[in-house]
N, C-alpha and C positions, 0 to 999 in steps of 0.2 A: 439384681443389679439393673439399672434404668438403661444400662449402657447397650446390652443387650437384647430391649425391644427395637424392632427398625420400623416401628408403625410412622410414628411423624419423622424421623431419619430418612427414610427410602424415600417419601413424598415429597421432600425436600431436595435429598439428592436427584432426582427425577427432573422437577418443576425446573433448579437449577441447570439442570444438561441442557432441555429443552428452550432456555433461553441462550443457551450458550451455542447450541447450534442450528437456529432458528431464525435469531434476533440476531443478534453481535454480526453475523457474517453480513448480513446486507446490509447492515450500516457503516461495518469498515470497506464491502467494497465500493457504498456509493463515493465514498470519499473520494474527492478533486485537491488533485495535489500543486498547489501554485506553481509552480515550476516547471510543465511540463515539456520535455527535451521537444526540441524541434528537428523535423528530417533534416537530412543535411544530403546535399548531392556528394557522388562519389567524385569530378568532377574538380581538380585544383584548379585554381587561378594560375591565370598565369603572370608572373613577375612584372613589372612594370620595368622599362628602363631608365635607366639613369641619364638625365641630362647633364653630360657632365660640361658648361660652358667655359671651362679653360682649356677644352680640346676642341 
């Protein structure tokens, strides 16, 4: 059964991991993601008043 030899199977599965955890990871972490959140102060604003000109 051909199924059975793992001479080109293993070297495959191999070569494959090796770009899987090799290559792949630093090009998904160079990724720059357009959006990215900006700090934000803890810091509320404080309310503006109301000019109320009928009082």
């Amino acid at each position: 059964m051909p199924q059975l030899i793992p001479t080109p199977w293993f070297y495959i599965l191999v070569f494959s991991w090796m770009v899987f955890t090799a290559i792949l990871p630093t090009k998904v972490m160079a990724h720059k993601f357009n959006n990215e959140p900006n700090p934000q102060t803890t810091e509320k604003p404080l309310p503006l008043p109301w000019n109320w000109s009928w009082h």
